[in-house]
CHARMM internal coordinates of N, CA and C (Angstrom, degrees):
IC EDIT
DIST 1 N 1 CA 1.4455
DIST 1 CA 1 C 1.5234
ANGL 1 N 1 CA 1 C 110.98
DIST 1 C 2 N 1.4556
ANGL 1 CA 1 C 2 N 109.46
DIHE 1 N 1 CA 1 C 2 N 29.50
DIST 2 N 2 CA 1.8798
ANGL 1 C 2 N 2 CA 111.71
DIHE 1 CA 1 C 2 N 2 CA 170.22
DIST 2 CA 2 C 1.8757
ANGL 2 N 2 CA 2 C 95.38
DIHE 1 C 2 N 2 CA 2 C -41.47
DIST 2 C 3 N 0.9115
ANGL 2 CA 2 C 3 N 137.41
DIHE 2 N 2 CA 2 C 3 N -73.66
DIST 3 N 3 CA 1.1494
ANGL 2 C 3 N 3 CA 152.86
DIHE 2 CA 2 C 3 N 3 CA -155.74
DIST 3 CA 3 C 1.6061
ANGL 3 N 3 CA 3 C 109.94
DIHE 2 C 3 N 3 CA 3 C -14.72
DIST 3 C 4 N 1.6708
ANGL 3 CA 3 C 4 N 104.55
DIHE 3 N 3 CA 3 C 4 N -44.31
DIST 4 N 4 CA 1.3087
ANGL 3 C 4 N 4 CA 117.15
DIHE 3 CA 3 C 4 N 4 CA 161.81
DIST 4 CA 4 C 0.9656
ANGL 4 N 4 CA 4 C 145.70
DIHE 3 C 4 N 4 CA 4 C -66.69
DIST 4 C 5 N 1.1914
ANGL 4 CA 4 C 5 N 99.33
DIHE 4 N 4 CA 4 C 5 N -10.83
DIST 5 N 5 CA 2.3639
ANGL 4 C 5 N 5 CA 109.17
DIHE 4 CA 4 C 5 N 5 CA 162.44
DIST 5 CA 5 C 1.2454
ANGL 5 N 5 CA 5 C 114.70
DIHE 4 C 5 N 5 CA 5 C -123.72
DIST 5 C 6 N 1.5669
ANGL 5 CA 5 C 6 N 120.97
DIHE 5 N 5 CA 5 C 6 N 7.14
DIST 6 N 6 CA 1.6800
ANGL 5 C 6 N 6 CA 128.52
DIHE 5 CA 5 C 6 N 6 CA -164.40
DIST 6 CA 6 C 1.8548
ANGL 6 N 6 CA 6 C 88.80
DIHE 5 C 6 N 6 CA 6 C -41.62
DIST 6 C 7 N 1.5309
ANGL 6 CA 6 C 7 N 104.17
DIHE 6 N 6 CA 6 C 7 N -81.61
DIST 7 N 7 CA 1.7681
ANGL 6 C 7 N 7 CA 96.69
DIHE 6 CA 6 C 7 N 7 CA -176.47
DIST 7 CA 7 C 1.4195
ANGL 7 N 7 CA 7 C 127.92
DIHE 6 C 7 N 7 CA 7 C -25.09
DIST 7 C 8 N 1.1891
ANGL 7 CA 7 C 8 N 111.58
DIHE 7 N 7 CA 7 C 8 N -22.68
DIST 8 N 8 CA 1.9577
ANGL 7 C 8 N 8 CA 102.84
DIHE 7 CA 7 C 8 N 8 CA -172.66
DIST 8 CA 8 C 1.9382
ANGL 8 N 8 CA 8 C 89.14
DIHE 7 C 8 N 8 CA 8 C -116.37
DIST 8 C 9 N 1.3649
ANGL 8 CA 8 C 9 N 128.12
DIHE 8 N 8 CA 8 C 9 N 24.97
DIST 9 N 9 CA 0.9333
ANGL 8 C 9 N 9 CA 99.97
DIHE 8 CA 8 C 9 N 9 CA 170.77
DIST 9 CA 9 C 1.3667
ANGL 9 N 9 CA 9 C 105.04
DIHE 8 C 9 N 9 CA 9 C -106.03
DIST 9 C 10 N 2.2186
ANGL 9 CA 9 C 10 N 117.17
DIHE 9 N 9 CA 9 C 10 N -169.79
DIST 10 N 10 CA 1.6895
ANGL 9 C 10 N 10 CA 108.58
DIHE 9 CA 9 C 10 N 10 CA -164.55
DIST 10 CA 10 C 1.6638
ANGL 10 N 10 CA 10 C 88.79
DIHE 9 C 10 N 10 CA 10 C -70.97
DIST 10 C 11 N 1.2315
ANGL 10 CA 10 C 11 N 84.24
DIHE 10 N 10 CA 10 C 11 N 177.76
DIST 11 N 11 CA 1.6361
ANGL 10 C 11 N 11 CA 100.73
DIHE 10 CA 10 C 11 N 11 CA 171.95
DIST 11 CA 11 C 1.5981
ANGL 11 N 11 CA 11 C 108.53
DIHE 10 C 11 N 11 CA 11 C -105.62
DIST 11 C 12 N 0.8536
ANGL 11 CA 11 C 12 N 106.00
DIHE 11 N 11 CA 11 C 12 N 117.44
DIST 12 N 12 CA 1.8654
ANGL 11 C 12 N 12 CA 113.25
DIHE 11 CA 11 C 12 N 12 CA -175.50
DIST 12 CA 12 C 1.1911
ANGL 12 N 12 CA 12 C 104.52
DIHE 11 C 12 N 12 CA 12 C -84.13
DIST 12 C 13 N 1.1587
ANGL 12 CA 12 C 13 N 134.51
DIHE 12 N 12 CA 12 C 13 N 12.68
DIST 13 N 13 CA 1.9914
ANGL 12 C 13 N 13 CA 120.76
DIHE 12 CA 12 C 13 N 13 CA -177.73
DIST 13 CA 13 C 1.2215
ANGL 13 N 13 CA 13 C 98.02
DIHE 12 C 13 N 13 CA 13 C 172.73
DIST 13 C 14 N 1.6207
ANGL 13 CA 13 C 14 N 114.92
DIHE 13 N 13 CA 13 C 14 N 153.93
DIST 14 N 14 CA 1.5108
ANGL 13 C 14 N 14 CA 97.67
DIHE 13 CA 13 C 14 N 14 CA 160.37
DIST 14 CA 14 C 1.6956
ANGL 14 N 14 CA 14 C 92.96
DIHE 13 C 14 N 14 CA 14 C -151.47
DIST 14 C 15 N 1.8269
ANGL 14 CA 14 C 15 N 98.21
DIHE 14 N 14 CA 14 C 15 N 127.54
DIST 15 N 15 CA 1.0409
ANGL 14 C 15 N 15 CA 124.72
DIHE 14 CA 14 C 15 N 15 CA 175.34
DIST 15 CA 15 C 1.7476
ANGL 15 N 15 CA 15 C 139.12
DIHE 14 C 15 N 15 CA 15 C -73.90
DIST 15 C 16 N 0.9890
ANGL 15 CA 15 C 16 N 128.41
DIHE 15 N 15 CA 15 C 16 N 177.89
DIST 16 N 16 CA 1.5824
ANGL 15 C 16 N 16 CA 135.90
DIHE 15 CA 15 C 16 N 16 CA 176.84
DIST 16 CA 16 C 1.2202
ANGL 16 N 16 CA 16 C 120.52
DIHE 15 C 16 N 16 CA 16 C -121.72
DIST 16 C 17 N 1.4902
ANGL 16 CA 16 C 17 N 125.08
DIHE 16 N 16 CA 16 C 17 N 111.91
DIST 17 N 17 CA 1.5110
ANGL 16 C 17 N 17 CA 113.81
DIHE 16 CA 16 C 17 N 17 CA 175.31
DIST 17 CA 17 C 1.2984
ANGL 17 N 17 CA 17 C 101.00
DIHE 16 C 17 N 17 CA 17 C -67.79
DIST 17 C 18 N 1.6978
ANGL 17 CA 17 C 18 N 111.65
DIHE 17 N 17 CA 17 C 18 N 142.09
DIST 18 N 18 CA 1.6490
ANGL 17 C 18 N 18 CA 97.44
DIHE 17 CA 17 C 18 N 18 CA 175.38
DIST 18 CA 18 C 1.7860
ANGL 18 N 18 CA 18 C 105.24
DIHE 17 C 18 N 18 CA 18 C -131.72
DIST 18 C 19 N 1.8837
ANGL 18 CA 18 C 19 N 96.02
DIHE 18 N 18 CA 18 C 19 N 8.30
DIST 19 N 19 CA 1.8121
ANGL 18 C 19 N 19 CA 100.64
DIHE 18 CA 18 C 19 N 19 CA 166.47
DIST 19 CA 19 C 1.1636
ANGL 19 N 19 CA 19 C 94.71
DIHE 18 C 19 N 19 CA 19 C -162.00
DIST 19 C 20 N 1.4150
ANGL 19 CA 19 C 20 N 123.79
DIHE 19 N 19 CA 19 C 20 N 154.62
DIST 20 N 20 CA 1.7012
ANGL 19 C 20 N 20 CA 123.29
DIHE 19 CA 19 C 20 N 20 CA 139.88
DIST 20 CA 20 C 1.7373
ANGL 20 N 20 CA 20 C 129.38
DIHE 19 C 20 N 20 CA 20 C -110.25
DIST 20 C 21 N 1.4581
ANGL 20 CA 20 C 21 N 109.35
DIHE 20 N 20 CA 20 C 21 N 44.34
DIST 21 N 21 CA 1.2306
ANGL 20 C 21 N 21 CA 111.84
DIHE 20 CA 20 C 21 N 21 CA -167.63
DIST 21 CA 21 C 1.3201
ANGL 21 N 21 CA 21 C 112.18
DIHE 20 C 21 N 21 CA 21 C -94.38
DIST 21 C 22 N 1.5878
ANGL 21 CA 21 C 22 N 129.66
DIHE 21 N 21 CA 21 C 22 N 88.06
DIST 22 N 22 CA 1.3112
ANGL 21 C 22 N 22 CA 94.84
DIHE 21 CA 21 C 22 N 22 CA -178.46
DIST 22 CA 22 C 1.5769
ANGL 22 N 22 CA 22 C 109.26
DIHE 21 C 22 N 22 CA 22 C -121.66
DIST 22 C 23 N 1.4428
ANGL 22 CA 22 C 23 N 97.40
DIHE 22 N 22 CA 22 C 23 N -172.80
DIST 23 N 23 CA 1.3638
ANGL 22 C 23 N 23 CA 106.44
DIHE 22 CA 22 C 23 N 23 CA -158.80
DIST 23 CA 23 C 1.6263
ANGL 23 N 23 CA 23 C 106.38
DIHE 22 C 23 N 23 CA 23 C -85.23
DIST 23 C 24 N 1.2262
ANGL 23 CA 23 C 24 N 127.58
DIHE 23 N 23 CA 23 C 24 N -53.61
DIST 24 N 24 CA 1.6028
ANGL 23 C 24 N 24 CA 142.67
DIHE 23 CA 23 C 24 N 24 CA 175.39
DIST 24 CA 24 C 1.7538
ANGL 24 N 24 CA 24 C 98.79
DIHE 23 C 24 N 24 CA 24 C -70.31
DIST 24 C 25 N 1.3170
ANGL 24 CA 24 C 25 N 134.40
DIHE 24 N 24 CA 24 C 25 N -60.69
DIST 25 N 25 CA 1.2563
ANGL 24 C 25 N 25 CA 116.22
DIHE 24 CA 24 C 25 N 25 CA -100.55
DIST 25 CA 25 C 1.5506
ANGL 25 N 25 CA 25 C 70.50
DIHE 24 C 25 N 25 CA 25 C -145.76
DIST 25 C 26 N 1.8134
ANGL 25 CA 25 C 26 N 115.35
DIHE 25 N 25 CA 25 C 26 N 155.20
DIST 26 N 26 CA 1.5507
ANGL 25 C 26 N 26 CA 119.81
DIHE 25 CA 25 C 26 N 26 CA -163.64
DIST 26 CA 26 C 1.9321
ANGL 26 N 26 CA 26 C 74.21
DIHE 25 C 26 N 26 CA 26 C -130.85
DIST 26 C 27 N 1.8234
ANGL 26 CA 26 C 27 N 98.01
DIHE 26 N 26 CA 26 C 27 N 117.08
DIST 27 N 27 CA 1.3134
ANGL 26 C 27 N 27 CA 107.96
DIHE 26 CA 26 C 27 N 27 CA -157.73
DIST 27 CA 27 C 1.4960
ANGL 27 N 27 CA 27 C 85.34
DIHE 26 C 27 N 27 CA 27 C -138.86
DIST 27 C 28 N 1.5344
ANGL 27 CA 27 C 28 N 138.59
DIHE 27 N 27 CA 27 C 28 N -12.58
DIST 28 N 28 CA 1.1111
ANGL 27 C 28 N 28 CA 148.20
DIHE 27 CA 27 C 28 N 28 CA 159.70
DIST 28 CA 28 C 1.7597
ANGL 28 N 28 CA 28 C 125.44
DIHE 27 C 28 N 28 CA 28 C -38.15
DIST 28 C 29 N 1.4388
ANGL 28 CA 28 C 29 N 100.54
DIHE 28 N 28 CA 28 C 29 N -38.61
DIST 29 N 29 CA 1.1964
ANGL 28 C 29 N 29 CA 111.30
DIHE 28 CA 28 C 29 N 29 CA 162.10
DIST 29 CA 29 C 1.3815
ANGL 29 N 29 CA 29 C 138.84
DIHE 28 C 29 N 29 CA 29 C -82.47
DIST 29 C 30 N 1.3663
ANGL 29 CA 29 C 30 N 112.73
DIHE 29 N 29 CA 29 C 30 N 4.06
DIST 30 N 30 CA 1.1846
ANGL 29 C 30 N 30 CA 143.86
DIHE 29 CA 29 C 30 N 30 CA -153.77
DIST 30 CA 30 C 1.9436
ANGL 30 N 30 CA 30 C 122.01
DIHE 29 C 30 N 30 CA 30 C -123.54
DIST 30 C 31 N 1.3958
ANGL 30 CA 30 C 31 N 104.10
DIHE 30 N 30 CA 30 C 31 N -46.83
DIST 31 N 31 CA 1.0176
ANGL 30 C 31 N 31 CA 114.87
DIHE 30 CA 30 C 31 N 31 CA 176.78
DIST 31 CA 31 C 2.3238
ANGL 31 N 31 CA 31 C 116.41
DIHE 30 C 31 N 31 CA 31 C -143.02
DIST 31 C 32 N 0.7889
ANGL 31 CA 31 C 32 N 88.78
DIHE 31 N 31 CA 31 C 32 N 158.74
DIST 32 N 32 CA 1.8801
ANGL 31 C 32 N 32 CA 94.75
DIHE 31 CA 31 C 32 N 32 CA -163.25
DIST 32 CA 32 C 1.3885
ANGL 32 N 32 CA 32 C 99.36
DIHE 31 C 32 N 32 CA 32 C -105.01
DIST 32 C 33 N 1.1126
ANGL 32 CA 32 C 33 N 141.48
DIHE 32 N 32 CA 32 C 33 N 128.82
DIST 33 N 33 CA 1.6509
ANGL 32 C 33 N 33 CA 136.86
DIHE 32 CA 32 C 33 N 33 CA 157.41
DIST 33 CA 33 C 1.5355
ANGL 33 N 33 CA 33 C 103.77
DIHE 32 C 33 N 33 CA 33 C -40.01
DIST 33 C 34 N 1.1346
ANGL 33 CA 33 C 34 N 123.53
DIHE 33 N 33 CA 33 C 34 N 152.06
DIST 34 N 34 CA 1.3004
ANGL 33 C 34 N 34 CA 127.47
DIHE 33 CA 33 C 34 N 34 CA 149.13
DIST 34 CA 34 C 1.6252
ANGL 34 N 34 CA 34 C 108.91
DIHE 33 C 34 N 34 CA 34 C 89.00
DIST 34 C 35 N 1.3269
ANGL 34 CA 34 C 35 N 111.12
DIHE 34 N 34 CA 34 C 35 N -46.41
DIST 35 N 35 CA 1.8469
ANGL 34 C 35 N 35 CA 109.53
DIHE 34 CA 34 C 35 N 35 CA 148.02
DIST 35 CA 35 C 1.6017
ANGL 35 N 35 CA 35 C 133.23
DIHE 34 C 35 N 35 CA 35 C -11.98
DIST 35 C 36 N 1.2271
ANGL 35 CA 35 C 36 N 118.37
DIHE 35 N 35 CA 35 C 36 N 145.98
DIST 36 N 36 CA 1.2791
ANGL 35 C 36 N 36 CA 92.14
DIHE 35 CA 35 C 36 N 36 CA 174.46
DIST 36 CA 36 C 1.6043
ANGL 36 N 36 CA 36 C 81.24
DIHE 35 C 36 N 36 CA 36 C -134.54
DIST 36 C 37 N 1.5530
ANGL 36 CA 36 C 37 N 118.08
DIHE 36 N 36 CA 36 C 37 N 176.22
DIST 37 N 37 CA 1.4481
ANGL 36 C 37 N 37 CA 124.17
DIHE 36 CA 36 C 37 N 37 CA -156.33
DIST 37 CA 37 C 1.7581
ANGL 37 N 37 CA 37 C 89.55
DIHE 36 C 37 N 37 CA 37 C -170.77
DIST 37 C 38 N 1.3394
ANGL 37 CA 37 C 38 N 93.24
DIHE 37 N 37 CA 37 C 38 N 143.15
DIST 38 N 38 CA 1.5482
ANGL 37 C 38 N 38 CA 118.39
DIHE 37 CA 37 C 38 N 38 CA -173.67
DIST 38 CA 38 C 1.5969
ANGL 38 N 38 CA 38 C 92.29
DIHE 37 C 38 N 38 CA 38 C -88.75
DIST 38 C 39 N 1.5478
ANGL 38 CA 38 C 39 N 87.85
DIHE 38 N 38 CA 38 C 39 N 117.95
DIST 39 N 39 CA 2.5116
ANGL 38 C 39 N 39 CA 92.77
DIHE 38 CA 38 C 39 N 39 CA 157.05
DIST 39 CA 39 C 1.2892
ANGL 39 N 39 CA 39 C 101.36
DIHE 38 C 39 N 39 CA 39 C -78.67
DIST 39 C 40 N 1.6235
ANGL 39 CA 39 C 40 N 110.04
DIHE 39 N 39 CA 39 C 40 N 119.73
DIST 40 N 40 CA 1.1412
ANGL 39 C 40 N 40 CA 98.15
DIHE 39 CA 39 C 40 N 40 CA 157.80
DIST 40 CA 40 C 2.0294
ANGL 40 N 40 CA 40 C 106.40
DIHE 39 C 40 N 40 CA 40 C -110.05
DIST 40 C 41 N 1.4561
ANGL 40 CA 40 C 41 N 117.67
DIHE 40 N 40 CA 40 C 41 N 32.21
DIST 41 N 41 CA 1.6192
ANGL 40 C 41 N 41 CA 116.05
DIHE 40 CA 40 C 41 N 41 CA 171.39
DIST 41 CA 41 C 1.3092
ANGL 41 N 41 CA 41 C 76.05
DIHE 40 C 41 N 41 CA 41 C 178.24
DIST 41 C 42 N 1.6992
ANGL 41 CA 41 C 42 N 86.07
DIHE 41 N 41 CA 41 C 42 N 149.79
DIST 42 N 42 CA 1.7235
ANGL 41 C 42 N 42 CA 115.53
DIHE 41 CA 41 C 42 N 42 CA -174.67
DIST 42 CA 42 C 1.6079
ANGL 42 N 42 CA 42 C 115.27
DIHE 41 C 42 N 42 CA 42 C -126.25
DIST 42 C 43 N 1.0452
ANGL 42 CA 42 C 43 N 155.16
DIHE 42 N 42 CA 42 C 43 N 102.23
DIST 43 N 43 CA 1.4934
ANGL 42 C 43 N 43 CA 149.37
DIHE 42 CA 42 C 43 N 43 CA -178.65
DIST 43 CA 43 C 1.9634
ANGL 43 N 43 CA 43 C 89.44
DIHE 42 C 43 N 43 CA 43 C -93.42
DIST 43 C 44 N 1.8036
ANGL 43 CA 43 C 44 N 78.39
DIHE 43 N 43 CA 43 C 44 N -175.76
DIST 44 N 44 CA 1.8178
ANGL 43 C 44 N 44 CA 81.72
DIHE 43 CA 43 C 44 N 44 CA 164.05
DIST 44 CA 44 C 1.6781
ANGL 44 N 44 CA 44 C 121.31
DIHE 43 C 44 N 44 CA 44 C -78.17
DIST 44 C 45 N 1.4665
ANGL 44 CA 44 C 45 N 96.27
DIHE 44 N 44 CA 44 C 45 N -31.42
DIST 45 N 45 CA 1.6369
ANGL 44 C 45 N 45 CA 95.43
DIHE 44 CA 44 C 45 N 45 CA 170.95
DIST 45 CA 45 C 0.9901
ANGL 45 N 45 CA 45 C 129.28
DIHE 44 C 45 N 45 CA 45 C -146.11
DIST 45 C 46 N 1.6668
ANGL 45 CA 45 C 46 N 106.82
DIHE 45 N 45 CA 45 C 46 N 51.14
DIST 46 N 46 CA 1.0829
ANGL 45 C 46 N 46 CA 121.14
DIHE 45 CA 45 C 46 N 46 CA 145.43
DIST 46 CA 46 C 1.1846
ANGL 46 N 46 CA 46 C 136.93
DIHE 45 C 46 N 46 CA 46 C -173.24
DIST 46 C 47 N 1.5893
ANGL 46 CA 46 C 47 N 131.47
DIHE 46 N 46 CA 46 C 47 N 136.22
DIST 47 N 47 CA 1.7312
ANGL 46 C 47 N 47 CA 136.26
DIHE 46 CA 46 C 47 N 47 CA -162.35
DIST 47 CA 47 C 1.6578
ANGL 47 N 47 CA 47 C 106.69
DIHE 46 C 47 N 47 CA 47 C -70.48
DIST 47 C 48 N 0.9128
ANGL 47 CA 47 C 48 N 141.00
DIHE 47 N 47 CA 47 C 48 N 121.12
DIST 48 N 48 CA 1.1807
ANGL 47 C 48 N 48 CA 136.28
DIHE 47 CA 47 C 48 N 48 CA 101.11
DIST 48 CA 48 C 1.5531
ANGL 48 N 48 CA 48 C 143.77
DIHE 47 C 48 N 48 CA 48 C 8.99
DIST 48 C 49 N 1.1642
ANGL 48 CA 48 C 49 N 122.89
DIHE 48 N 48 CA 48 C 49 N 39.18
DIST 49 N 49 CA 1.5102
ANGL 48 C 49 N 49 CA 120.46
DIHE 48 CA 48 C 49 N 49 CA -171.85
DIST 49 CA 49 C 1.5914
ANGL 49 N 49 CA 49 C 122.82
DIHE 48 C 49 N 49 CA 49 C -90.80
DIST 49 C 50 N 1.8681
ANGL 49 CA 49 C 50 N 131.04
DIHE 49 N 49 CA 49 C 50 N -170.16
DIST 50 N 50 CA 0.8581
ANGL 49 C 50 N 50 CA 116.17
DIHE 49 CA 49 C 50 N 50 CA 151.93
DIST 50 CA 50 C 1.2178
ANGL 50 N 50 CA 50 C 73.87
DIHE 49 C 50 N 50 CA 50 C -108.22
DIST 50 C 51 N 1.7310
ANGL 50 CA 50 C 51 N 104.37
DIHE 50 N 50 CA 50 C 51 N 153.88
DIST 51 N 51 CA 1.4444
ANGL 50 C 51 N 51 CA 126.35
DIHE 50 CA 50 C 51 N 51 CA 178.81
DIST 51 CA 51 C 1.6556
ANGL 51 N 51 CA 51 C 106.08
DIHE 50 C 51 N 51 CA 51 C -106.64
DIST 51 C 52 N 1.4297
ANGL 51 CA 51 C 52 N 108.59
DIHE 51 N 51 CA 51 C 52 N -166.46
DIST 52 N 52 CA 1.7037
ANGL 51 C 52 N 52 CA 121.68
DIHE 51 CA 51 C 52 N 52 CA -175.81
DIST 52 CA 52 C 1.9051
ANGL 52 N 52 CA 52 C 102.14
DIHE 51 C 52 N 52 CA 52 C -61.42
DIST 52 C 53 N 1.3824
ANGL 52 CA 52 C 53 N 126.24
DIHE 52 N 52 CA 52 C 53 N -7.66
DIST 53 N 53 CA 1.6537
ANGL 52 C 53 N 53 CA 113.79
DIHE 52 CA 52 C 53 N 53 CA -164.05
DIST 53 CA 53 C 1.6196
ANGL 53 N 53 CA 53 C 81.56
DIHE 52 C 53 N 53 CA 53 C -116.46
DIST 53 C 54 N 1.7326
ANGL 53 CA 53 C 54 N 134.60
DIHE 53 N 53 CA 53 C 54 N 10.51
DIST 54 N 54 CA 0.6190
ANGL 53 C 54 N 54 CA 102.93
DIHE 53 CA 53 C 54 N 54 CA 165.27
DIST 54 CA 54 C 1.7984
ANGL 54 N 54 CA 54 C 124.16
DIHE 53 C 54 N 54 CA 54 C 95.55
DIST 54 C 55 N 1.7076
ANGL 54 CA 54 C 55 N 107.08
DIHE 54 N 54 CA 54 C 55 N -20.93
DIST 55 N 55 CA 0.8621
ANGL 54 C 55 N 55 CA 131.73
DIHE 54 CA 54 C 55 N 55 CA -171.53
DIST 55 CA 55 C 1.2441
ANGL 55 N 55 CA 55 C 125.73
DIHE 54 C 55 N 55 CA 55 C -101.31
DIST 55 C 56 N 1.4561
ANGL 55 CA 55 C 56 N 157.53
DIHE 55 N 55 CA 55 C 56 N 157.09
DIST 56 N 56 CA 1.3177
ANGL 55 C 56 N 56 CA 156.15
DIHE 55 CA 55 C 56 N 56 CA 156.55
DIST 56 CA 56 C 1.6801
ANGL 56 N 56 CA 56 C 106.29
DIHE 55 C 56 N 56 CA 56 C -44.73
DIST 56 C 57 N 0.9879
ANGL 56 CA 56 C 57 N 104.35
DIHE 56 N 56 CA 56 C 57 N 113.40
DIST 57 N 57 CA 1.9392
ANGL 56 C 57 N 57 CA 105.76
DIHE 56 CA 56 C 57 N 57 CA -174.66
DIST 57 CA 57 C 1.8078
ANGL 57 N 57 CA 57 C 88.93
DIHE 56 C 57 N 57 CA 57 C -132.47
DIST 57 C 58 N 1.6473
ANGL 57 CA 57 C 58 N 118.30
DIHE 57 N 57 CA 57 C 58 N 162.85
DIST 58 N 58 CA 1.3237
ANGL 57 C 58 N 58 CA 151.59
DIHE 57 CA 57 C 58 N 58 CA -160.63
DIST 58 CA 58 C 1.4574
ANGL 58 N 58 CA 58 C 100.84
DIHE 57 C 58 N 58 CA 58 C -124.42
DIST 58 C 59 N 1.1322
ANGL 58 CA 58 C 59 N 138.21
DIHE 58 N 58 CA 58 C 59 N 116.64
DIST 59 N 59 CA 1.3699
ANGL 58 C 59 N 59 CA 104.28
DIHE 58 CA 58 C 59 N 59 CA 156.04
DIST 59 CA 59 C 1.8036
ANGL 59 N 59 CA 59 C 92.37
DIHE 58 C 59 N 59 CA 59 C -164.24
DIST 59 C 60 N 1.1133
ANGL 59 CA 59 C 60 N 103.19
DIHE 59 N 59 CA 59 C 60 N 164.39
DIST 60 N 60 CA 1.5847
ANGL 59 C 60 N 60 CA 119.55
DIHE 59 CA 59 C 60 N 60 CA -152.20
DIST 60 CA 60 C 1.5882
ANGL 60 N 60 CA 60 C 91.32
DIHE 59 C 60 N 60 CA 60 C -78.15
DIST 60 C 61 N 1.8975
ANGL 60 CA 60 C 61 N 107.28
DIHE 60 N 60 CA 60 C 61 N 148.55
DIST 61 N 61 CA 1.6466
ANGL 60 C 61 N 61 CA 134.48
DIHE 60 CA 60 C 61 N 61 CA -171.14
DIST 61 CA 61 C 2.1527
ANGL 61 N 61 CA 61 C 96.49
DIHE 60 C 61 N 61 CA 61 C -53.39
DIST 61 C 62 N 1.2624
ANGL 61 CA 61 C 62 N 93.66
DIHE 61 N 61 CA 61 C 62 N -39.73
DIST 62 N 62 CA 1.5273
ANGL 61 C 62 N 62 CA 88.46
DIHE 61 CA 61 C 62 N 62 CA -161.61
DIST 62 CA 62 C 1.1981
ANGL 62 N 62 CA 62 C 109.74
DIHE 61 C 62 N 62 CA 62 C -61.74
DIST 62 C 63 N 1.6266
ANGL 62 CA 62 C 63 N 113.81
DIHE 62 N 62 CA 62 C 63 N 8.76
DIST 63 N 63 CA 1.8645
ANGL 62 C 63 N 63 CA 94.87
DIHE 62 CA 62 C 63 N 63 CA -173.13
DIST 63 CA 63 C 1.6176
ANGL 63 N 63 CA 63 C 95.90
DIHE 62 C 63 N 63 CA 63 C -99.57
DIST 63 C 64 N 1.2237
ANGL 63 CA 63 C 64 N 115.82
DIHE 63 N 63 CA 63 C 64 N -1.73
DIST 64 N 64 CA 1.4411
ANGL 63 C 64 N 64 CA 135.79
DIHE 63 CA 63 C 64 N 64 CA -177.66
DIST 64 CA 64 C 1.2758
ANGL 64 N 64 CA 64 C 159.63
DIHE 63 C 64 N 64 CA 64 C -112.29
DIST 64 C 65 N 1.2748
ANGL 64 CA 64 C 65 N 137.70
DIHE 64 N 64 CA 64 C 65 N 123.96
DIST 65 N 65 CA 1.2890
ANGL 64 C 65 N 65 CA 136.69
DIHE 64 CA 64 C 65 N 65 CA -163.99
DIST 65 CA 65 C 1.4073
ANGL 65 N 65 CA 65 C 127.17
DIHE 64 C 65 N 65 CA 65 C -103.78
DIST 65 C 66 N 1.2436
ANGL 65 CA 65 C 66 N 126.29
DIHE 65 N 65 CA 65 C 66 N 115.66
DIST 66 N 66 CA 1.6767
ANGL 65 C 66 N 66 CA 108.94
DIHE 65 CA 65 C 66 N 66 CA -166.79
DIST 66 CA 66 C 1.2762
ANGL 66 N 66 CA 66 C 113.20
DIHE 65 C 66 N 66 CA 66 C -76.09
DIST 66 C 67 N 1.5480
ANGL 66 CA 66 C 67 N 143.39
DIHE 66 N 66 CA 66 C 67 N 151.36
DIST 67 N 67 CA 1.0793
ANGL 66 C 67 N 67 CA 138.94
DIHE 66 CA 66 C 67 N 67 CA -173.16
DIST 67 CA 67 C 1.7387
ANGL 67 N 67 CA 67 C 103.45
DIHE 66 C 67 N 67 CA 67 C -109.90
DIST 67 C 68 N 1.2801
ANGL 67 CA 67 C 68 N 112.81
DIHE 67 N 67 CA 67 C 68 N 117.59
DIST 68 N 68 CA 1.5446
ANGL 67 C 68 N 68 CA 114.04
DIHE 67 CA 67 C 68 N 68 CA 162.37
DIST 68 CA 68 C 1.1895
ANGL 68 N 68 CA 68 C 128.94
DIHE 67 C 68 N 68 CA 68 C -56.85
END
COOR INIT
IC SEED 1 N 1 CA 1 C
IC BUILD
């Protein structure tokens, strides 16, 4: 049940939106190109962020760029 403290946990990476175009799913409202956003949980395909509402959002690696 991580799911329940994801927001107050460390942030393990922090990423780059580098599109929001997607094909299924209206993710535009959600995340900004060029943003960058704290992982706070990692799957194989998919980050963990707080997004634009502020909230714990899911959403697939391809909208993303890791920053060194």
């Amino acid at each position: 049940m991580i799911h329940l403290d994801w927001k107050n946990r460390e942030t393990l990476k922090e990423i780059e939106c580098v599109h929001a175009d997607a094909e299924k799913f209206m993710v535009d409202h959600k995340l900004t190109p060029g943003k960058k956003y704290e992982v706070k949980n990692e799957t194989d395909e998919f980050y963990f962020i707080i997004d634009n509402s502020n909230r714990i959002g899911g959403f697939f690696k391809d909208y993303f760029k890791e920053i060194k």
